[in-house]
Biopython code that builds the backbone (N, CA, C, O; Angstrom):
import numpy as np
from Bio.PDB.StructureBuilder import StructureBuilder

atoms = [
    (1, "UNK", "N", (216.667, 313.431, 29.780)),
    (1, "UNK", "CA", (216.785, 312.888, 28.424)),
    (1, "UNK", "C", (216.631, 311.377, 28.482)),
    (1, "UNK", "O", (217.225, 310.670, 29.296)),
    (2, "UNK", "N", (215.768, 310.929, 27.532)),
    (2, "UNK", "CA", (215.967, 309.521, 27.360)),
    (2, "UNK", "C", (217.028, 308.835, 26.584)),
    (2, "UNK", "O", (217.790, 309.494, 25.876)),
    (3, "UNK", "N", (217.139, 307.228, 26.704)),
    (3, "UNK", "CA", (218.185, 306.393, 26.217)),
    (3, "UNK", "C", (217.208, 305.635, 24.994)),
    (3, "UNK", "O", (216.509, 304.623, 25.046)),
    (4, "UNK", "N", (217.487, 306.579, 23.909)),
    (4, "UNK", "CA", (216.956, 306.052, 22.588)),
    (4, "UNK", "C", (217.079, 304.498, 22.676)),
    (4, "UNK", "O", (216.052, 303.821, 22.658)),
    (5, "UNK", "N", (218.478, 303.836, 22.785)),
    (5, "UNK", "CA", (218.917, 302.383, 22.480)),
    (5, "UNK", "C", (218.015, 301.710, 23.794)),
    (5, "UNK", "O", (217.389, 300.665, 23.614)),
    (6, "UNK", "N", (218.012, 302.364, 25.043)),
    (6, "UNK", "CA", (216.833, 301.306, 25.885)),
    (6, "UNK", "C", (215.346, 301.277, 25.447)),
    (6, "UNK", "O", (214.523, 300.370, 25.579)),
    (7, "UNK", "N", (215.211, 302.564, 24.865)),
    (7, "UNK", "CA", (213.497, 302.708, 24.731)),
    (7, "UNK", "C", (213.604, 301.235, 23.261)),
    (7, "UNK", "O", (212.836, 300.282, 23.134)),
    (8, "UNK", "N", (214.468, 301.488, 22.646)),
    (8, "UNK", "CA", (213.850, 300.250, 21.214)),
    (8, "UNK", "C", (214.244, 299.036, 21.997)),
    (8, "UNK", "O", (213.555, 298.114, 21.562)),
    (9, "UNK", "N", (215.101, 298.569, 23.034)),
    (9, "UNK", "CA", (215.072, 297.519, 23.339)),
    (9, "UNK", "C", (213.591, 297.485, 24.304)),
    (9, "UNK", "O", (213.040, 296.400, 24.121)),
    (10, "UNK", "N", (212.925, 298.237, 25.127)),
    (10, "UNK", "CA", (212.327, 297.935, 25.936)),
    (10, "UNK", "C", (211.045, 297.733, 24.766)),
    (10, "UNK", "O", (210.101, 297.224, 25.370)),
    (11, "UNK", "N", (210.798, 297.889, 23.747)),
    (11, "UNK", "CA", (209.879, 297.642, 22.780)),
    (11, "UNK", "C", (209.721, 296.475, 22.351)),
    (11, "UNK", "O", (208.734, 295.766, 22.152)),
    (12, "UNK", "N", (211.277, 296.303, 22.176)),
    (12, "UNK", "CA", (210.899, 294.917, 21.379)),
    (12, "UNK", "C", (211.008, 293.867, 22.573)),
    (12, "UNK", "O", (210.682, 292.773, 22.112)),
    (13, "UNK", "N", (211.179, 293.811, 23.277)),
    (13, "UNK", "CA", (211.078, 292.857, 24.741)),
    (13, "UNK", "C", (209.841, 293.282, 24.742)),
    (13, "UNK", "O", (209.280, 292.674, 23.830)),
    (14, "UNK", "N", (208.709, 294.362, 25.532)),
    (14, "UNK", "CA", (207.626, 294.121, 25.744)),
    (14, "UNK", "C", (206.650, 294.827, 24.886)),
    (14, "UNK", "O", (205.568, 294.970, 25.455)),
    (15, "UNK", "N", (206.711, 295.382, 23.515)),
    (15, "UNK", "CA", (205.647, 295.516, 23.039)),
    (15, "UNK", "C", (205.437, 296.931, 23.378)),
    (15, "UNK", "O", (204.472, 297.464, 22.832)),
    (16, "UNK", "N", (206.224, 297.716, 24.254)),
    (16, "UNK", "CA", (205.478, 299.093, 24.009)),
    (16, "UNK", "C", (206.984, 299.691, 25.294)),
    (16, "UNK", "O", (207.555, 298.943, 26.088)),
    (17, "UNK", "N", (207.245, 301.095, 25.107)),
    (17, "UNK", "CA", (208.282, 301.828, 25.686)),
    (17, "UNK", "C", (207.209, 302.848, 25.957)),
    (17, "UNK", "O", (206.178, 303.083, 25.326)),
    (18, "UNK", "N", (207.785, 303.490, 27.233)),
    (18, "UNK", "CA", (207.255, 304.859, 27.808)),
    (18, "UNK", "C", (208.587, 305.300, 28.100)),
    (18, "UNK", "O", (209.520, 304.685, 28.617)),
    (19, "UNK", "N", (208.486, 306.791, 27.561)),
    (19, "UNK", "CA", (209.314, 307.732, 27.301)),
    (19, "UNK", "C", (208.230, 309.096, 28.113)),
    (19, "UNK", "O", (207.102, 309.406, 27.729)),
    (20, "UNK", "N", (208.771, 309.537, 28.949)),
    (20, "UNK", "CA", (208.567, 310.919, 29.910)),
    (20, "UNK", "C", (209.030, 311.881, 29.843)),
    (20, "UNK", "O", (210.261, 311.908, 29.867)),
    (21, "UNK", "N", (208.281, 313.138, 29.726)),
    (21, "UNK", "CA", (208.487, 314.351, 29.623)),
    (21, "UNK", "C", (208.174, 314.953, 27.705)),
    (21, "UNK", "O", (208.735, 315.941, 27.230)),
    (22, "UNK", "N", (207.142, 314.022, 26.896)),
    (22, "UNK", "CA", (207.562, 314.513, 25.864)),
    (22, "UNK", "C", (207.114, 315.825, 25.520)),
    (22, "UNK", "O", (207.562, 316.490, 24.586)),
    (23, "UNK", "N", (205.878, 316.299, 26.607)),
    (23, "UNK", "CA", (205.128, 317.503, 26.303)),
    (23, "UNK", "C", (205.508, 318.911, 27.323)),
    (23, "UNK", "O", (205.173, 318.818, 28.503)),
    (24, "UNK", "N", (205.840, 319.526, 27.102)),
    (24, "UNK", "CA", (205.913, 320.610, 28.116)),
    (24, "UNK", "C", (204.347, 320.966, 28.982)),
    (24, "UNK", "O", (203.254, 320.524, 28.627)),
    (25, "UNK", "N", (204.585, 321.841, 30.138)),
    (25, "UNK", "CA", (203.430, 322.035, 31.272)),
    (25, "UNK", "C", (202.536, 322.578, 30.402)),
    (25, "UNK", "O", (201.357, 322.245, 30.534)),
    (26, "UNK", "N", (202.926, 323.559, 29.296)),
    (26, "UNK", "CA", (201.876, 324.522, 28.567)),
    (26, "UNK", "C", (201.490, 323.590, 27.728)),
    (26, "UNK", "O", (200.269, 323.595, 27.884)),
    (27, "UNK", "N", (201.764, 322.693, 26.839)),
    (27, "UNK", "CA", (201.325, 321.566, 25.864)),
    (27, "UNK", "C", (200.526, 320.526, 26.875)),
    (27, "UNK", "O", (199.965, 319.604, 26.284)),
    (28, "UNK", "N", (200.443, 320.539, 27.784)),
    (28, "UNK", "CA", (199.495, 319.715, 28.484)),
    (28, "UNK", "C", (198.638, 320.166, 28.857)),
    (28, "UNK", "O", (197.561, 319.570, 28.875)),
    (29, "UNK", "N", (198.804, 321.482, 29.328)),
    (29, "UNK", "CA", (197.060, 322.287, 29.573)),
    (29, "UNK", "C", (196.646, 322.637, 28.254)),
    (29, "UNK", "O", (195.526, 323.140, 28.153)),
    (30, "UNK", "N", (197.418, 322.449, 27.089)),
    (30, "UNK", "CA", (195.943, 322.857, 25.876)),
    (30, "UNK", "C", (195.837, 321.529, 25.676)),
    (30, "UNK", "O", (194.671, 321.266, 25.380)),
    (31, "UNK", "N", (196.541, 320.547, 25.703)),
    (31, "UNK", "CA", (195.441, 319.491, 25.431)),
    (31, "UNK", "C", (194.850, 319.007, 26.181)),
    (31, "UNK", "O", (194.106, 318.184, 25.650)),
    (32, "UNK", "N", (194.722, 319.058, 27.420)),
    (32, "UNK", "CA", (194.031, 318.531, 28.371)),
    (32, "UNK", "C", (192.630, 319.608, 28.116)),
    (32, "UNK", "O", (191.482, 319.167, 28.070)),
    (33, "UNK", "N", (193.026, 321.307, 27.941)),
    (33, "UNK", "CA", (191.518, 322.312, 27.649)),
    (33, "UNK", "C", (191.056, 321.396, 26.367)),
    (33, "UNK", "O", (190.111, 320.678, 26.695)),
    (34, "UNK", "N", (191.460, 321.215, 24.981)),
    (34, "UNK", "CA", (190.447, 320.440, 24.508)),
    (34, "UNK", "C", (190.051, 319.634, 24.312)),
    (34, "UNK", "O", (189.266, 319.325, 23.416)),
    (35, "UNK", "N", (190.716, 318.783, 25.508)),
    (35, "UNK", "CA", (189.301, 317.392, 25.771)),
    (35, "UNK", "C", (188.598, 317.779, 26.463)),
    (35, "UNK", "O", (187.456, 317.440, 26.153)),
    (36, "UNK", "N", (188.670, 318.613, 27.688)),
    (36, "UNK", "CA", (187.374, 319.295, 28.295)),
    (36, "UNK", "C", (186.518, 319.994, 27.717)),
    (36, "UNK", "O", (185.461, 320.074, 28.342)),
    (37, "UNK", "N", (186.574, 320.755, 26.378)),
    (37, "UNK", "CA", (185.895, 321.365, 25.744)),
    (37, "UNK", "C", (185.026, 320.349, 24.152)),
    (37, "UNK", "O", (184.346, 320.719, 23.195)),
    (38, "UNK", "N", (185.594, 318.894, 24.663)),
    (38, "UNK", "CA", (184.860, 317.928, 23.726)),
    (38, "UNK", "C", (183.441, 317.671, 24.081)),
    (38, "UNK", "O", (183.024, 317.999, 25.192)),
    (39, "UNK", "N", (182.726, 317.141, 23.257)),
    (39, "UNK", "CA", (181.303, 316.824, 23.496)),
    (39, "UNK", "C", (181.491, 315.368, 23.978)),
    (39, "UNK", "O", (181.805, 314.425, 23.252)),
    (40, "UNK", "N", (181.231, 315.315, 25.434)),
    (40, "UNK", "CA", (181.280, 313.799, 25.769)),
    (40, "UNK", "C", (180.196, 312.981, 25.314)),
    (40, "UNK", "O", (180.363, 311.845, 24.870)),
    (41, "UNK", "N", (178.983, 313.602, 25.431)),
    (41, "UNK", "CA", (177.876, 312.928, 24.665)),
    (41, "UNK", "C", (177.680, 311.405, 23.944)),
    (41, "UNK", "O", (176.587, 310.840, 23.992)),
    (42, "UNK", "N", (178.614, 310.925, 23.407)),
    (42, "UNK", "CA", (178.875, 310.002, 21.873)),
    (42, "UNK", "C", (179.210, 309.133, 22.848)),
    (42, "UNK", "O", (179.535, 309.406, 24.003)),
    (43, "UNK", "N", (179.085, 307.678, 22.146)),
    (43, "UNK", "CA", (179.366, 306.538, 22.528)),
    (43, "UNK", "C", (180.956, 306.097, 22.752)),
    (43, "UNK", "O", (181.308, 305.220, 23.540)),
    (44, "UNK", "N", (181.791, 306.825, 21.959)),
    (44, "UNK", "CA", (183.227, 306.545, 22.328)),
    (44, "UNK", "C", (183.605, 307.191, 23.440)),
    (44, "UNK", "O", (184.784, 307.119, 23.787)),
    (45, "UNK", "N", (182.684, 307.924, 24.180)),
    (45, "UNK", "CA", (183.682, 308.277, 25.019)),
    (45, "UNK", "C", (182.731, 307.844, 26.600)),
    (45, "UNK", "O", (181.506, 307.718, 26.632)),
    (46, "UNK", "N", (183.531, 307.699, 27.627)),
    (46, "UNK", "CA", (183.590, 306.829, 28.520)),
    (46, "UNK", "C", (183.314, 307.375, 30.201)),
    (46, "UNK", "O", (184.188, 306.981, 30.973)),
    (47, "UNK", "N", (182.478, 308.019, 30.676)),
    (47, "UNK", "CA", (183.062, 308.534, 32.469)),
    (47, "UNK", "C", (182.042, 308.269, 33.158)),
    (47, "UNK", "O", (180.828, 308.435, 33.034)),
    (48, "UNK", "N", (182.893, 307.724, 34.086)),
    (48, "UNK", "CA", (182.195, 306.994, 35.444)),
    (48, "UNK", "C", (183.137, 307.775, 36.217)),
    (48, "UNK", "O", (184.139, 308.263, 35.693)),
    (49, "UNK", "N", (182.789, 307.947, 37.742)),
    (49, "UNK", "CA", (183.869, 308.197, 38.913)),
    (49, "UNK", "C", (185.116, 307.617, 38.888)),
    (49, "UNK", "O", (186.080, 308.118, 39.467)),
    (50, "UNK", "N", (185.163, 306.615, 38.270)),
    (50, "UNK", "CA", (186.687, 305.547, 38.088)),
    (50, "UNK", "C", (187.230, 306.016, 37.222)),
    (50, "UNK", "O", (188.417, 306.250, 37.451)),
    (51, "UNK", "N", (186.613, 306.461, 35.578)),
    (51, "UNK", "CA", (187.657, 306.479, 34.249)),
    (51, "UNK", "C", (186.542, 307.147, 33.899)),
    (51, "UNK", "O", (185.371, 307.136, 34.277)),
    (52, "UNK", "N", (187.514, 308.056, 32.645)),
    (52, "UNK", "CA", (187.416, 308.837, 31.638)),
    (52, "UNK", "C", (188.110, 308.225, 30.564)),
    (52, "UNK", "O", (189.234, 307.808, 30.842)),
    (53, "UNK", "N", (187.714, 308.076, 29.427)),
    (53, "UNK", "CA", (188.227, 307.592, 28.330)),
    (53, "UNK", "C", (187.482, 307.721, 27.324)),
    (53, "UNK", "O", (186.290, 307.446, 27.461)),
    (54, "UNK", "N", (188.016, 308.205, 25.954)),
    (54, "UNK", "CA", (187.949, 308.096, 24.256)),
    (54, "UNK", "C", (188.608, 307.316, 23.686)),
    (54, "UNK", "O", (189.823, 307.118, 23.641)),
    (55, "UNK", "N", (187.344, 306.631, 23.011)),
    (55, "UNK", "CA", (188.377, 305.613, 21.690)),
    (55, "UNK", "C", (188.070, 306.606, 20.437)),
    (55, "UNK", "O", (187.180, 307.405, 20.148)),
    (56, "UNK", "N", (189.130, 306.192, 19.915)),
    (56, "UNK", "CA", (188.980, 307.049, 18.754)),
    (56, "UNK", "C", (189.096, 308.253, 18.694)),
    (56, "UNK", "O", (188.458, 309.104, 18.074)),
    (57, "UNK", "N", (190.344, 308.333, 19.683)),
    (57, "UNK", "CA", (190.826, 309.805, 20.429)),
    (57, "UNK", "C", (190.998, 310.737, 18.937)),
    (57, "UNK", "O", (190.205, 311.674, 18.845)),
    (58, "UNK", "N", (191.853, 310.566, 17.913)),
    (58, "UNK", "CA", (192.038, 311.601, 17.450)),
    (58, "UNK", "C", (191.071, 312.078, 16.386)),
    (58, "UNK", "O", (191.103, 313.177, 15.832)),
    (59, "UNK", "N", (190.067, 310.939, 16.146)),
    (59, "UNK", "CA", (188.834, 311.336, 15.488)),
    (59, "UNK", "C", (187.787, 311.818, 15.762)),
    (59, "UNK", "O", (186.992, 312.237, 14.921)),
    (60, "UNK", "N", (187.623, 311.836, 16.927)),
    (60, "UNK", "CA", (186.610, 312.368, 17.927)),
    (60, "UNK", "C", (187.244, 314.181, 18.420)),
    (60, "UNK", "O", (186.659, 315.264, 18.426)),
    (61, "UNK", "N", (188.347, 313.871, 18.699)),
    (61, "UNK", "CA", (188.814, 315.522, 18.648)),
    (61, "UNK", "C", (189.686, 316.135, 17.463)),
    (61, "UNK", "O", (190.666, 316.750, 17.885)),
    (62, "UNK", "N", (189.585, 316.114, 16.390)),
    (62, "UNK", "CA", (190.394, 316.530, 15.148)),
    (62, "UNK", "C", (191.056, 317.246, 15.727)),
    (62, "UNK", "O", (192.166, 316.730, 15.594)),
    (63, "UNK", "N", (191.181, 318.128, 16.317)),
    (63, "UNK", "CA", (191.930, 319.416, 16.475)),
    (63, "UNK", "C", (193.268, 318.860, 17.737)),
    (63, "UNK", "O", (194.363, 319.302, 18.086)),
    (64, "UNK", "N", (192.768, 318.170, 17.950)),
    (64, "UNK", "CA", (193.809, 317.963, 19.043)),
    (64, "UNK", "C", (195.411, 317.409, 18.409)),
    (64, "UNK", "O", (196.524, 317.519, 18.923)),
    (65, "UNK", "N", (194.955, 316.729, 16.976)),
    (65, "UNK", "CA", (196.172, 316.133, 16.657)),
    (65, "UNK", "C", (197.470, 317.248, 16.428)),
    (65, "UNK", "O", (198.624, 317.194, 16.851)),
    (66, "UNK", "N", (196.924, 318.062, 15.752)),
    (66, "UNK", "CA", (198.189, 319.230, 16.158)),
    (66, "UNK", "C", (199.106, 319.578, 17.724)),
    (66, "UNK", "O", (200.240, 320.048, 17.820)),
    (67, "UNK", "N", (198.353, 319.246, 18.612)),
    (67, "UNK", "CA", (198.751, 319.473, 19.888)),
    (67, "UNK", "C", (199.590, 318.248, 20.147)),
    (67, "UNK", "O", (200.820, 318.209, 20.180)),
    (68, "UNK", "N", (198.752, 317.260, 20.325)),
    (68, "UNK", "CA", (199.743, 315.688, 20.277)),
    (68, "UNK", "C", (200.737, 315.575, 18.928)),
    (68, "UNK", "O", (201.407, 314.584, 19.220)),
    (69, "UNK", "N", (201.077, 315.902, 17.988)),
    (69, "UNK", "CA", (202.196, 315.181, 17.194)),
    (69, "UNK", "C", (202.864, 316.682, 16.890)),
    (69, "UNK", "O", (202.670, 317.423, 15.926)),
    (70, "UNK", "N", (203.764, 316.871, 18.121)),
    (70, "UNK", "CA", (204.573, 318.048, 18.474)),
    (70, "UNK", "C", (205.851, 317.623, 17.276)),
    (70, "UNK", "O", (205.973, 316.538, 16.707)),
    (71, "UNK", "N", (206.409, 318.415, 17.178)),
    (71, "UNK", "CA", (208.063, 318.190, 16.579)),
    (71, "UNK", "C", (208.820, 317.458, 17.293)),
    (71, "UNK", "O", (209.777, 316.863, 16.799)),
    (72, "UNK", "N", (208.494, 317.387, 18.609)),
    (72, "UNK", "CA", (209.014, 316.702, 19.355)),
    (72, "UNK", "C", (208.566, 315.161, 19.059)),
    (72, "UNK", "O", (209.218, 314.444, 18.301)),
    (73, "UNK", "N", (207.902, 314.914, 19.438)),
    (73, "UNK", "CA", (206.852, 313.397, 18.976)),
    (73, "UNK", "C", (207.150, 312.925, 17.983)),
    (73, "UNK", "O", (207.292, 311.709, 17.855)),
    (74, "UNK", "N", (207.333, 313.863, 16.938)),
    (74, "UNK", "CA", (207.488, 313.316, 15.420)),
    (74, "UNK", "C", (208.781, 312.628, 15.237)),
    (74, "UNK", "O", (209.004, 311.528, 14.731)),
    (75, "UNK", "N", (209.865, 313.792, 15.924)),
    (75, "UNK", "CA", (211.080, 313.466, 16.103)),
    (75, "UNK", "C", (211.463, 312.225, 16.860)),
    (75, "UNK", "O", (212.452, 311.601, 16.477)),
    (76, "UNK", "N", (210.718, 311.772, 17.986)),
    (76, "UNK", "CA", (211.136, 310.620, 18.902)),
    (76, "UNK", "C", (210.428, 309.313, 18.155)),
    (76, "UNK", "O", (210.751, 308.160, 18.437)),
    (77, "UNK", "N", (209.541, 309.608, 17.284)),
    (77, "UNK", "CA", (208.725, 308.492, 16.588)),
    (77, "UNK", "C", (209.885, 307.650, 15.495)),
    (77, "UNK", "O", (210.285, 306.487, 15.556)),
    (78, "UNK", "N", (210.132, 308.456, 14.769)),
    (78, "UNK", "CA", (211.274, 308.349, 13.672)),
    (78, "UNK", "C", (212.280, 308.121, 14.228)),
    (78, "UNK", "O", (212.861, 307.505, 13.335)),
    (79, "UNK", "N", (213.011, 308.147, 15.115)),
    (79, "UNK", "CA", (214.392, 308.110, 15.715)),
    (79, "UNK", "C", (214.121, 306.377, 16.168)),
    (79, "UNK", "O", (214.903, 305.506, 15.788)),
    (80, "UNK", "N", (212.566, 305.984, 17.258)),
    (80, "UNK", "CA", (212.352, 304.884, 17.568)),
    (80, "UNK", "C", (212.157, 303.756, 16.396)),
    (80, "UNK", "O", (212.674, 302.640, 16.442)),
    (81, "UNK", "N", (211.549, 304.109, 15.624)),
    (81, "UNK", "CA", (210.387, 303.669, 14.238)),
    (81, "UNK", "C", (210.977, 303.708, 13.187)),
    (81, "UNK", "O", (211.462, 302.703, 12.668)),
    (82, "UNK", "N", (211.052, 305.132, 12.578)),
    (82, "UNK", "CA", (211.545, 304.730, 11.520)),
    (82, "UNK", "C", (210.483, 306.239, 10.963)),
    (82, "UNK", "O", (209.947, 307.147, 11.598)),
    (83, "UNK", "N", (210.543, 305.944, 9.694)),
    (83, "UNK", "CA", (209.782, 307.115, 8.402)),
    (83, "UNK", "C", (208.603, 306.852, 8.172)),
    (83, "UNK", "O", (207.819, 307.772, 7.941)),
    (84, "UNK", "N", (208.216, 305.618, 8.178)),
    (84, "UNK", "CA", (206.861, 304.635, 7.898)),
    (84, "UNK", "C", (206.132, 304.056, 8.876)),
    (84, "UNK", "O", (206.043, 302.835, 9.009)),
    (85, "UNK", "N", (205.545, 304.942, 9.647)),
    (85, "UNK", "CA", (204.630, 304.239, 10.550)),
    (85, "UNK", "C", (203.582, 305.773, 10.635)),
    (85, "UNK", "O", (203.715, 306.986, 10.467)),
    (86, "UNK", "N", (202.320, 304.602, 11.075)),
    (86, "UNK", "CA", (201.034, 305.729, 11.075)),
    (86, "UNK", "C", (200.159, 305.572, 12.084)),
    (86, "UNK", "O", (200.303, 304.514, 12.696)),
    (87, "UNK", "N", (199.243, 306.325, 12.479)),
    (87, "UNK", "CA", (198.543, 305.816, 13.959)),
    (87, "UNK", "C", (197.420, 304.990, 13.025)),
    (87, "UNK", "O", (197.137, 305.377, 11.892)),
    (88, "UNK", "N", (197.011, 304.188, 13.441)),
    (88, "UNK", "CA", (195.543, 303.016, 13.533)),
    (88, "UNK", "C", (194.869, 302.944, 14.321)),
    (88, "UNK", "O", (193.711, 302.610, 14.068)),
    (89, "UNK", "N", (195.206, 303.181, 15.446)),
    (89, "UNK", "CA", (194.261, 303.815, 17.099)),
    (89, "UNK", "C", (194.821, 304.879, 17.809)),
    (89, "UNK", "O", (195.877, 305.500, 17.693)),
    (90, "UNK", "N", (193.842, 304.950, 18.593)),
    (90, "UNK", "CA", (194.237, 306.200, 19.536)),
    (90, "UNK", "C", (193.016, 306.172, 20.591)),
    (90, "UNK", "O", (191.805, 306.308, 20.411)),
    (91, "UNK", "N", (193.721, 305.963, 21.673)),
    (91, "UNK", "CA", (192.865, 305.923, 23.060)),
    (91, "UNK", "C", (193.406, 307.126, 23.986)),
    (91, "UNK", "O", (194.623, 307.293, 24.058)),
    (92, "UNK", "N", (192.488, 308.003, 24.726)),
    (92, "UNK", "CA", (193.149, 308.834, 25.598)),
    (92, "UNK", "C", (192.324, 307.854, 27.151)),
    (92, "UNK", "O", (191.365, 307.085, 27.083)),
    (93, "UNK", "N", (193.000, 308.193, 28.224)),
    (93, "UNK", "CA", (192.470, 307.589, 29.236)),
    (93, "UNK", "C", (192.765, 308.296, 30.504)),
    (93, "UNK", "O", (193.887, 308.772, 30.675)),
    (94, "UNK", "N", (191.673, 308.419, 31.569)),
    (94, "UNK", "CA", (192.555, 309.145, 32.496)),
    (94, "UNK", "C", (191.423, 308.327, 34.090)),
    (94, "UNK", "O", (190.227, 308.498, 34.324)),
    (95, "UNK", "N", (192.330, 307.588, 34.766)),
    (95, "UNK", "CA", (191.834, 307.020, 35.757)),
    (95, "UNK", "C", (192.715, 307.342, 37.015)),
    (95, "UNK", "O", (193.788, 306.829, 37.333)),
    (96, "UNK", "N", (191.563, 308.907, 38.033)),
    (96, "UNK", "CA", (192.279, 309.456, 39.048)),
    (96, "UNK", "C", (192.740, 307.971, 40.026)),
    (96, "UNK", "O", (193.872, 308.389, 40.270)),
    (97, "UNK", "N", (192.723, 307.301, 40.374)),
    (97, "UNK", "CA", (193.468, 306.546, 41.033)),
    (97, "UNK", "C", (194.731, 306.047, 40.574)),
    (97, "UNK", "O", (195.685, 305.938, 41.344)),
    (98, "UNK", "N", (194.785, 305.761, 39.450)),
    (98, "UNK", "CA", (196.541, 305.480, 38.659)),
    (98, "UNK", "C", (196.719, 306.776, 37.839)),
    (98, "UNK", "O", (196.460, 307.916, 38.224)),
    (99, "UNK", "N", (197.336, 306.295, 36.322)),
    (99, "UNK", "CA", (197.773, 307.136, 36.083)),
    (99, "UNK", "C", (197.220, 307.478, 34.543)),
    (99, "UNK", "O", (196.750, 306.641, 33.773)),
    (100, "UNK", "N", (197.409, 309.093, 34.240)),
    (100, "UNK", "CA", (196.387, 309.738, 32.925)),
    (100, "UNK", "C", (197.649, 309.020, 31.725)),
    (100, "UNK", "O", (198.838, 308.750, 31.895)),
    (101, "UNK", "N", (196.693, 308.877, 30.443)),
    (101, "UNK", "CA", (197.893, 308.664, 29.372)),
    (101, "UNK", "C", (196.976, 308.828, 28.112)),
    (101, "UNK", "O", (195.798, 309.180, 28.040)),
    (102, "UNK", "N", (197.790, 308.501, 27.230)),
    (102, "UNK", "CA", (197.223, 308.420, 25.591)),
    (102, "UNK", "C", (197.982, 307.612, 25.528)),
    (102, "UNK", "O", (199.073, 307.511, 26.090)),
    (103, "UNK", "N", (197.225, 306.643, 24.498)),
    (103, "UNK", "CA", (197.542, 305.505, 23.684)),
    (103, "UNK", "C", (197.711, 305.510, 22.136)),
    (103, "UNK", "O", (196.702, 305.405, 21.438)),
    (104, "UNK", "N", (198.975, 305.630, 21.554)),
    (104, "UNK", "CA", (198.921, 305.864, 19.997)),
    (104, "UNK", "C", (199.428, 304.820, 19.611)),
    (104, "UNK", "O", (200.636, 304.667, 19.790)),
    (105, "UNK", "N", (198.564, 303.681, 18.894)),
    (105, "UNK", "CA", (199.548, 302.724, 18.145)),
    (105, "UNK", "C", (199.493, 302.660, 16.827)),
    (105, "UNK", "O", (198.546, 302.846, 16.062)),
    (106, "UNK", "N", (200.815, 302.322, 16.593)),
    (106, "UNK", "CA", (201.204, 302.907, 15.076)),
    (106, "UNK", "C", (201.872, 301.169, 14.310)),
    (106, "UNK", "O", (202.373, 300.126, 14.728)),
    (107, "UNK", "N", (201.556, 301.634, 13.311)),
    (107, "UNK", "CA", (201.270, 300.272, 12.127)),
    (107, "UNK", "C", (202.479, 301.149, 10.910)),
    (107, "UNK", "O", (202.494, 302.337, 10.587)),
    (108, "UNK", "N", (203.574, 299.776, 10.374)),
    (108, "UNK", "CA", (203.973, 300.346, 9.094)),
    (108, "UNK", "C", (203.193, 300.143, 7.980)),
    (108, "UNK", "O", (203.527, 300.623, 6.897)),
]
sb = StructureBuilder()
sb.init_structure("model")
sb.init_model(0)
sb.init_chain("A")
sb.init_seg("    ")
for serial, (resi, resn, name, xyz) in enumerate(atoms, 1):
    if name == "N":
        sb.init_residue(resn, " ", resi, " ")
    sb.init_atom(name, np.array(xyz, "f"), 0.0, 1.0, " ", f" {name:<3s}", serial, name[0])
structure = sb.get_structure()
């Protein structure tokens, strides 16, 4: 379990908190199946041997946003945030030498 009161302090000191474990093993293999089943084709999206990456993650895969904004998510958003905040970007990224993530930043 995380420490709600460290994650908003570690925000407002640096601009962004990571919080672990928000997806279960099965919520990570369907979203991880449909970015593999995306059309990499398009200019937003990104792979070389180094990185894989989409800008414009959740517009480029519509379907995925159901998978990413779990009850869970919604719940830790609002608890951190508040009622009023919305995504404005969304980057997914995954570079086998460090580490895979999504990027959601949210605007009130």
């Amino acid at each position: 379990m995380f420490d709600i009161a460290q994650s908003k302090q570690d925000f407002l000191r640096n601009g962004f908190t990571t919080i672990n474990d928000v997806y279960t093993s099965e919520e990570v293999v369907q979203i991880l199946s449909a970015i593999n089943l995306a059309d990499t084709s398009k200019d937003t999206f990104r792979k070389s041997a180094e990185l894989f990456a989409i800008r414009q993650f959740l517009k480029e895969i519509p379907e995925i946003k159901e998978l990413v904004f779990t009850d869970k998510l919604q719940a830790l958003i609002t608890q951190l945030f508040g009622q009023d905040f919305f995504v404005v970007k969304s980057i997914y990224f995954d570079n086998p030498k460090r580490q895979t993530g999504m990027s959601l930043i949210t605007r009130t």
